[in-house]
C-alpha positions in Angstrom: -209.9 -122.9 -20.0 -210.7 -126.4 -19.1 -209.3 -127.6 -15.7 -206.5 -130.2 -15.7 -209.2 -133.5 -14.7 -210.9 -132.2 -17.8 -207.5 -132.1 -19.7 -206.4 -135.5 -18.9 -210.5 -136.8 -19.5 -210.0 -135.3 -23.1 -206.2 -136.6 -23.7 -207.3 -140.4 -22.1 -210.5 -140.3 -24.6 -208.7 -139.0 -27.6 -206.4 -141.4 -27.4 -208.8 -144.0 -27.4 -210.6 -142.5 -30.0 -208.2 -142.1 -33.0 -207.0 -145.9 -32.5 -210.7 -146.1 -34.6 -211.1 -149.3 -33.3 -207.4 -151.2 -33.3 -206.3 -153.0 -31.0 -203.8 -151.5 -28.7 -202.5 -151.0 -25.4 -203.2 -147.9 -22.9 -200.9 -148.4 -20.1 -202.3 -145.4 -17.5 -200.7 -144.4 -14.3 -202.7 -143.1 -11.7 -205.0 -141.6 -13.9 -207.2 -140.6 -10.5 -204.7 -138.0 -10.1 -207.2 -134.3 -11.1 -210.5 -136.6 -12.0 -213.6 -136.0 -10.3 -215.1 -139.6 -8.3 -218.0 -139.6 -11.0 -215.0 -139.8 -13.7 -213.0 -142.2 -12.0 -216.1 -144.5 -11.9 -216.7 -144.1 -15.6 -213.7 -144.0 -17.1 -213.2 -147.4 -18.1 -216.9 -147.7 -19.7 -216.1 -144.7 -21.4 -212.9 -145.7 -23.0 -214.5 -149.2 -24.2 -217.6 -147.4 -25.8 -214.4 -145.6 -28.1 -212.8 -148.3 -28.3 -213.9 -151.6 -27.3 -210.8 -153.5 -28.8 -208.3 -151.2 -25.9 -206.6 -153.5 -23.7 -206.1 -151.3 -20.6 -203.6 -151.2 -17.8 -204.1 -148.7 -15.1 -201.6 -148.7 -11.8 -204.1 -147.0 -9.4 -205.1 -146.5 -5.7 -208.5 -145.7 -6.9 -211.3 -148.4 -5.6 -213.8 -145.9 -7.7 -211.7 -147.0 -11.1 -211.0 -150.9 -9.7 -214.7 -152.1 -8.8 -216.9 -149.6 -11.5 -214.1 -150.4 -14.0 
């Protein structure tokens, strides 16, 4: 029942999540694509507080991911 912005929030913090504080890699493309402006501009903070040890490469058109992130 959840929308597909919702699915990918949930899939892009999960992922983060389990890695229990590893260092790793989360290569993401566009992950604007179905997220709402307020997620876009969070995402990043939101991802670090899981994981602060997540290198993170994003290929994006989003300025809302680029200058909050």
């Amino acid at each position: 029942m959840l929308s597909s912005g919702e699915k990918q929030l949930v899939i892009i913090l999960l992922t983060a999540l389990i890695q229990e504080d590893k260092h790793f890699v989360l290569f993401m493309d566009e992950p604007e694509n179905s997220l709402h402006t307020d997620w876009q501009e969070k995402l990043i903070e939101n991802i670090r507080s899981l994981n602060n040890n997540a290198q993170i490469i994003i290929a994006t058109h989003s300025p809302s991911i680029v200058l909050d992130g």
